[in-house]
N, C-alpha and C positions, 0 to 999 in steps of 0.2 A: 347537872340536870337543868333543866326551861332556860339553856343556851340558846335557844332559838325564839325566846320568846324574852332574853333578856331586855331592861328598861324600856319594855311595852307601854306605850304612849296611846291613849285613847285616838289619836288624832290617824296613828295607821288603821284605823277600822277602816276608814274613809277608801283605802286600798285594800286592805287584806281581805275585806267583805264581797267585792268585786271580783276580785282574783279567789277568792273560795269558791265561788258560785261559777265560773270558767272553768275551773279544774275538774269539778263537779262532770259539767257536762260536756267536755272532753274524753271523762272515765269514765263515766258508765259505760258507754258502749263499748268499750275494750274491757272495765272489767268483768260485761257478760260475757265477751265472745272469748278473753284470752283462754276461760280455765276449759272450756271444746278441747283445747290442744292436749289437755291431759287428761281429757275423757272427766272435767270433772264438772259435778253441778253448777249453774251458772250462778246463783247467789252466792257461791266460795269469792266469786272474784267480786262481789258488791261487799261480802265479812271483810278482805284482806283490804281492798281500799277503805273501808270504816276505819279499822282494828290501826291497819301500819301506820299511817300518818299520824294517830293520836299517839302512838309509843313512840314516832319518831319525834315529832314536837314536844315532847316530856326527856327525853335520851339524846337527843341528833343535836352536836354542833352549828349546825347550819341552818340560817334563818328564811334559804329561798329553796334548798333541795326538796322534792317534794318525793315520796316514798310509793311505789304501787307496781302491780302484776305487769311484768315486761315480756314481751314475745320470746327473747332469748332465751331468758331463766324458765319461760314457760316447755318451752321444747327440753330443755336437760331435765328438768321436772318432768314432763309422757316418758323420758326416757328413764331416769331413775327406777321412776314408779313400773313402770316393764319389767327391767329386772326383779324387781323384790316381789311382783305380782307370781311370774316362773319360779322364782324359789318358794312359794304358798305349797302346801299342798293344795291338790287339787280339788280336794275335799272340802277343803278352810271356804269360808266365804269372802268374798272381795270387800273390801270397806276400802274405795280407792281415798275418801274425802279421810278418812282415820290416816293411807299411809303418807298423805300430803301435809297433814298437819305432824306428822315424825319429824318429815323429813324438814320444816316450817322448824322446828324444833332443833333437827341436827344442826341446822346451817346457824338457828342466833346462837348455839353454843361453839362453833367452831367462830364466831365472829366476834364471841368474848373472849376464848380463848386465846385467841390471834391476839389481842388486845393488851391480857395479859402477859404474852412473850414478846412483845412489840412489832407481830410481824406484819402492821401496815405492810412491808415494803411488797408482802406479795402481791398490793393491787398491780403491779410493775413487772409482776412476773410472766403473765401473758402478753408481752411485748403489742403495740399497734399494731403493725402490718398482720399479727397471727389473728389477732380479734377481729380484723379486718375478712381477713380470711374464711376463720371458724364461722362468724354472723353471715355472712353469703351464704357458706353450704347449710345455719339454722334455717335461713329463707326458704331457700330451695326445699327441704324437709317440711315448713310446714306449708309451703304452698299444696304439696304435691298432696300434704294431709285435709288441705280442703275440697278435694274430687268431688269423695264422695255428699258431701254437703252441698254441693255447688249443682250437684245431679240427680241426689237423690239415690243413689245407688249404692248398696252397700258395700264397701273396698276393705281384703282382708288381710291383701299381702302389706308386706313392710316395705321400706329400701325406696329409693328413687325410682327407678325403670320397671320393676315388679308391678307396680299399682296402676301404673299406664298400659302397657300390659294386659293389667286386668280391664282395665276401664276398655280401652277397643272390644274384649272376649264380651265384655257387657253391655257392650253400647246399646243393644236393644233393648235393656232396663232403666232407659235415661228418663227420668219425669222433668219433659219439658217445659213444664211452666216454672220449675225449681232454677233449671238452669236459667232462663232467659232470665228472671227478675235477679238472681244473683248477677248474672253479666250486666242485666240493666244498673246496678247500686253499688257495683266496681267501675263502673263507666261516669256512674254519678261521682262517687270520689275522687276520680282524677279530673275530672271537670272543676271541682270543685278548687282542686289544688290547682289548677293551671291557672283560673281565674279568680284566684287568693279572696273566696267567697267570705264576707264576715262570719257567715254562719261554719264551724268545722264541719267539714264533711262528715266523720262520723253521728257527729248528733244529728244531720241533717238525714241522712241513712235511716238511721233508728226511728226518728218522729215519723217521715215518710213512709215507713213501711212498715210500722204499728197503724196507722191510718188505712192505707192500702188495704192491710190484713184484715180490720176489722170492717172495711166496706163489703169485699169481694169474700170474705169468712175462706182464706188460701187454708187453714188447716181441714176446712171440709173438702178442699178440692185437691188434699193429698200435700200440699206444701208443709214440711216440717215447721213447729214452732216450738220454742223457748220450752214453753209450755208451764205447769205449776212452780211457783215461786215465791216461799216461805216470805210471809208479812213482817212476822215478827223480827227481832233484833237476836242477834250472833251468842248464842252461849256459853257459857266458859263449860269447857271441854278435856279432859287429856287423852289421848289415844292410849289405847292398848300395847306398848310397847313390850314388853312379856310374849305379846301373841303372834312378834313378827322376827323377820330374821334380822340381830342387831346388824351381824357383817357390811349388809346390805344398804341397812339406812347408814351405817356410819359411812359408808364410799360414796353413797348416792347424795349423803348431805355433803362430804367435801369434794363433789365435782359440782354441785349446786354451786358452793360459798366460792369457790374458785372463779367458776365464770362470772356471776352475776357480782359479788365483790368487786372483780376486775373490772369489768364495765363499765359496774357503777362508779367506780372510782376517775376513771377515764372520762364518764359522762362530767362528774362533778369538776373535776379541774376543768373542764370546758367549761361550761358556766362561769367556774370560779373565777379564769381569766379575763371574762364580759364585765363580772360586775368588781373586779377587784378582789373580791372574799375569797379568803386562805383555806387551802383545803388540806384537813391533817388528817393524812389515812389512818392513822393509830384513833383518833377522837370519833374518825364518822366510824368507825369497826362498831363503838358503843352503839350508836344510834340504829346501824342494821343491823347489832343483835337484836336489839329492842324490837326492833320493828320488823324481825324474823319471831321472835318468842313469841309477842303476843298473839299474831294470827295463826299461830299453831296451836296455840291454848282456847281458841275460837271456832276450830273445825275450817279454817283455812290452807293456806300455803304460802311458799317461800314466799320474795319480793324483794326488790333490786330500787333503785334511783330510778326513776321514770323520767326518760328525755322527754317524752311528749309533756306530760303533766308540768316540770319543771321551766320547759319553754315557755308556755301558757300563763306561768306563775309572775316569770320576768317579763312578760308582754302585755301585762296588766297591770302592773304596779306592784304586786305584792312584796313588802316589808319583810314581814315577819312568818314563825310558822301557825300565827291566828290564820293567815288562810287556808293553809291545812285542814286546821281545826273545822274553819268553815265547811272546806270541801265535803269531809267526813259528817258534817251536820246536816247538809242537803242532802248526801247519799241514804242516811238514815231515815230521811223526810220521803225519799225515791222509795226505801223498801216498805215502806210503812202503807205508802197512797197511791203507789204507781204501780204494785205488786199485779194487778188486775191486766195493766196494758200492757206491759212488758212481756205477758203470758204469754199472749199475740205474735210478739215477735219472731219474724221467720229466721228460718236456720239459715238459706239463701244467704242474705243480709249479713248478715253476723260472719260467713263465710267471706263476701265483700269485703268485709271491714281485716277480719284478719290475710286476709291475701293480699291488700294493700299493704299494710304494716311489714308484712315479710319482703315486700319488695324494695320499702324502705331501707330494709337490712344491707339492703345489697348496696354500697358506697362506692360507687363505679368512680367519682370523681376522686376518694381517696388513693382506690386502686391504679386507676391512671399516677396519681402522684407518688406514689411507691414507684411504680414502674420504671418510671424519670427519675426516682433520686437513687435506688438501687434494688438490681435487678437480684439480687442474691435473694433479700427480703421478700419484695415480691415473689420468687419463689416458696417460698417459706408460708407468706399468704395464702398462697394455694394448697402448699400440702395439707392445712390446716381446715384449710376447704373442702378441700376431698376425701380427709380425715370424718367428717363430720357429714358428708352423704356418704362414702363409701361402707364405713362401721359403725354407723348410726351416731346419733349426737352426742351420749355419754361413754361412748368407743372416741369418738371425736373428741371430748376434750384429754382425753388422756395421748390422741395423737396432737395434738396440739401443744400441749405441756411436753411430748416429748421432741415436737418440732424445737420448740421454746431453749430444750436443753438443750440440742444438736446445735444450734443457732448461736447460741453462749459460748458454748466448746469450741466451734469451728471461728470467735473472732478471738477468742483468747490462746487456742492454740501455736497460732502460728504470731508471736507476740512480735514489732517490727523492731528494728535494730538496724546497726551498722554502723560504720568506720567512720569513728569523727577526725577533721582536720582543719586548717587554719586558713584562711582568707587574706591575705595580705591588704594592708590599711584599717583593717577589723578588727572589731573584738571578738573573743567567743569560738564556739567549735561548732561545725557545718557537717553537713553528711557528704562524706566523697563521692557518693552517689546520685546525689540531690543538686550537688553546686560543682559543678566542671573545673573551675575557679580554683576549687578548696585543693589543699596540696599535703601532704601526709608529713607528721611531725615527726623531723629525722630524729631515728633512735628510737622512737616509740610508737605503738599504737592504742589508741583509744578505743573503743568500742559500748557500743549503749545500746541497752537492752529495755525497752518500753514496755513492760508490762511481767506480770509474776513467772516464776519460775514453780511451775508444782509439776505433780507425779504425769499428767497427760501431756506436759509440754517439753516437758527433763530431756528429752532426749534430743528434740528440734534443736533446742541450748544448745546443749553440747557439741551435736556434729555442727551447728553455725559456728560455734567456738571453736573447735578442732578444724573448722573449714579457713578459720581466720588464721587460727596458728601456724596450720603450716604451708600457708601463701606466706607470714613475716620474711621479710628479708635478712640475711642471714646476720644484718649489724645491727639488729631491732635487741634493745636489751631488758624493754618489757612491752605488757600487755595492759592497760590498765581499764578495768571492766567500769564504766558508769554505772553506776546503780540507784541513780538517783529519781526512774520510772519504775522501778521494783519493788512494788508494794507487799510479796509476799515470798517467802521460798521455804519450802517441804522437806523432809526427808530426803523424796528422790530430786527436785532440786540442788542439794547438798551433797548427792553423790555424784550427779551430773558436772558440777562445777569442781568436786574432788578429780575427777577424770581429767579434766580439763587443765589443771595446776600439774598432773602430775605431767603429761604429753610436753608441757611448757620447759618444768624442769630439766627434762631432758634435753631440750634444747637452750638450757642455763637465762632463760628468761624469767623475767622476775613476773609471775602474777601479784595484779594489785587491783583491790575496789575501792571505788568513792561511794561515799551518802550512802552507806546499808543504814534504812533502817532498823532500831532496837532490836524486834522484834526478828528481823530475816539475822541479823550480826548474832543474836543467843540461839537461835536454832545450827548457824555455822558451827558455830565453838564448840556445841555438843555433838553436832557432828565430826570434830577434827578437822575441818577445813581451814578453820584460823590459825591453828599449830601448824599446817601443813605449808602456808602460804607464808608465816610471817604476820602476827598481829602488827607489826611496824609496818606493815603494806596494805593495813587499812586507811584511808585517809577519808578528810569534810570537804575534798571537791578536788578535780580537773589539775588546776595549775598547782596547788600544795604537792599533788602525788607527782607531776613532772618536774615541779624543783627538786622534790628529793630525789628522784628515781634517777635523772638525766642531766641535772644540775641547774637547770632551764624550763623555761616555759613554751620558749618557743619564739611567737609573736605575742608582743603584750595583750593581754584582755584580762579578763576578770569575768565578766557578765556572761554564762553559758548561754548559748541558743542551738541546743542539741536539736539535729534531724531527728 
């Protein structure tokens, strides 16, 4: 616990108070307009930036991550909440802000629980190029979700092309004055970004056209606004979980904790590389539970590592997570005094701000660099892309995860090998394949195999081993399998390489492995493959197994450098 605030020095106020008050008013405007994406009230997203940064700086490792409502996790949130909405009866009444705060609930418990069986490693498990991928088609999703805010028109279908679709059948219900100022305060943001304005665009957004609104009174002239907006401070709350369908929240919180985990973890080593600081996905799991539990206990929702906030944080000086703390102090100061002006604020606006943000999503410069370094991945980028407009976002991350699996499979299945031989004036053994050079060790052959031998790949083994054996020449009087890339072998690895000894036999070839690890050499022997082959035709490397097996080594070496 107050690892982020550890041997706090009065002297970082001097920063942290600066960088509080940045963070501040970088987030407001995103956390009124993210929680639109999930149809939720917009003081959810002023509770969750209060609420998370204060459990994050009591719980969170990390002195400069700052914690708050992300576009990503926002969209797989509309989507969860869709589902478990469809399974209500219809009768039931909606309390969307109760099933946010569940699901705010399921994700910090899946993020202690991770923590408990150490499964950091799954921030790793949505590979880049797939998050890459997946966050382009979240863009696209919620762009197309701000139409009708941008227009004024009410949009009913789902899907990408459906809504557009609708939008032409409607176009005679466009309130023009909604569109133009949203186009005008999307056109201001990118101005803004182009010419790296001190002031952020979105606060610049927000002030402007609370001003605006309350000159020209746009909600008398039909422009949507914000509208009533609780003064008071966030109350500890639990939701009715009894009154909702568990199945639902438990899938919806682990497609939540999956993305936004992933992400986040992705986001933080970025950082952590800038400023030097270690980032231990087992330690931050603590911190976004924390800073998932409590804003679900607040009538909140999920929340992720915030790139935007987090940049702001390191571009000001902030130390420690007293600027956090700060943030969360001015926010409270916003809902307290500013409740009246924010009321004002047009939906337009807010529509701007988040349709920027999603276009952010879209990492064209990553994509290009995928592209360039391989095209397999960049494939994969995409399915995950398409995953995620095509079956909606939380259909999407489940194509994504299974992109993720296919992607695993297909570099592990076909694991690389072949025929090691000797280089004359060298030391060591060469791929015959690789070095022209390299010349085959009369009497025997070597053979290496780079990676595990299990039940999906057992059989590629074997026929490359049976493709080996019976090319030997007929005066080859063994085989001897490297194994010192074989980090695992199975069952059906074991009967795959049983096959393999036995085709050998028959041609009075000695099978022999080097370097089994413990673990792959106890699972042989209870398979019979050690009895089969000769425990004396195990050996600790290359040249030991050819002096026994041939009486020689060959060319002298010692030092492998297996292809």
């Amino acid at each position: 616990m107050l690892r982020g605030l550890a041997g706090f020095n009065k002297d970082w106020l001097r920063s942290d108070i600066p960088a509080g008050l940045s963070i501040a008013a970088v987030g407001l405007p995103s956390a009124i307009a993210y929680p639109a994406i999930a149809g939720l009230p917009p003081e959810t997203g002023i509770y969750a930036s209060i609420i998370a940064p204060i459990a994050y700086a009591i719980f969170g490792p990390s002195r400069l991550l700052v914690v708050g409502p992300d576009a990503a996790t926002m969209t797989v949130l509309a989507a969860a909440m869709g589902a478990i909405i469809a399974a209500e009866p219809t009768t039931a009444g909606t309390d969307r802000v109760a099933i946010a705060s569940a699901l705010a609930l399921g994700v910090g418990v899946f993020c202690i629980a991770a923590k408990l069986l150490r499964l950091g490693v799954l921030a790793s498990f949505l590979s880049r190029p797939i998050l890459v991928g997946f966050f382009a088609g979240v863009s696209l999703s919620i762009l197309v979700g701000q139409i009708g805010r941008f227009t004024g028109v009410k949009i009913e279908s789902e899907g990408l092309i459906p809504p557009l679709v609708e939008m032409l059948a409607k176009s005679s219900l466009i309130h023009w004055p909604s569109l133009v100022l949203g186009l005008f305060m999307f056109a201001l943001l990118w101005i803004v970004r182009a010419f790296r304005f001190r002031v952020p665009g979105p606060v610049l957004v927000v002030v402007l056209s609370v001003v605006l609104s309350a000159i020209f009174d746009f909600q008398g002239r039909g422009i949507a606004v914000v509208g009533d907006i609780p003064s008071g401070l966030p109350r500890l709350s639990l939701p009715a979980l009894h009154q909702m369908p568990l199945d639902k929240i438990v899938l919806g919180s682990a497609a939540i904790f999956l993305v936004s985990f992933g992400a986040g973890i992705v986001a933080a080593r970025s950082f952590g590389s800038r400023t030097g600081e270690e980032v231990d996905a087992n330690q931050e799991l603590i911190g976004l539970g924390a800073a998932n539990i409590a804003p679900g206990l607040f009538g909140s929702f999920p929340v992720s590592v915030s790139d935007s906030r987090t940049a702001i944080n390191l571009s000001t000086g902030g130390v420690s997570q007293v600027a956090g703390l700060v943030s969360a102090a001015t926010l409270i100061a916003a809902l307290v005094f500013l409740h009246s002006a924010l009321r004002i604020l047009p939906i337009p606006a807010l529509a701007a701000i988040l349709a920027t943000a999603a276009i952010s999503l879209i990492d064209i410069h990553e994509l290009k660099k995928i592209w360039r370094i391989s095209r397999m991945e960049f494939i994969f980028a995409l399915i995950a892309m398409w995953g995620a407009i095509s079956f909606g976002v939380l259909n999407g991350v489940i194509v994504a995860v299974a992109a993720t699996l296919v992607y695993l499979l297909r570099q592990t299945m076909f694991p690389r090998d072949g025929l090691l031989g000797r280089i004359d004036g060298r030391h060591g053994f060469f791929d015959l394949a690789r070095f022209p050079e390299a010349h085959p060790i009369e009497g025997a052959a070597v053979f290496a195999i780079q990676g595990s031998i299990l039940f999906y790949n057992a059989d590629y083994v074997r026929m490359r081993l049976t493709s080996v054996a019976k090319g030997l020449p007929a005066e080859t009087r063994c085989l001897v399998l490297d194994a010192s890339a074989v980090t695992h072998i199975d069952s059906t690895g074991a009967a795959a390489l049983d096959a393999v000894a036995e085709i050998l036999a028959k041609r009075n070839i000695v099978f022999a492995m080097t370097d089994l690890s413990e673990q792959s050499r106890g699972i042989l022997e209870r398979a019979g493959v050690v009895e089969a082959i000769g425990a004396h035709n195990l050996f600790n490397g290359r040249e030991e197994a050819l002096q026994a097996l041939i009486g020689r080594v060959g060319e002298a070496g010692s030092t492998a450098s297996a292809g």
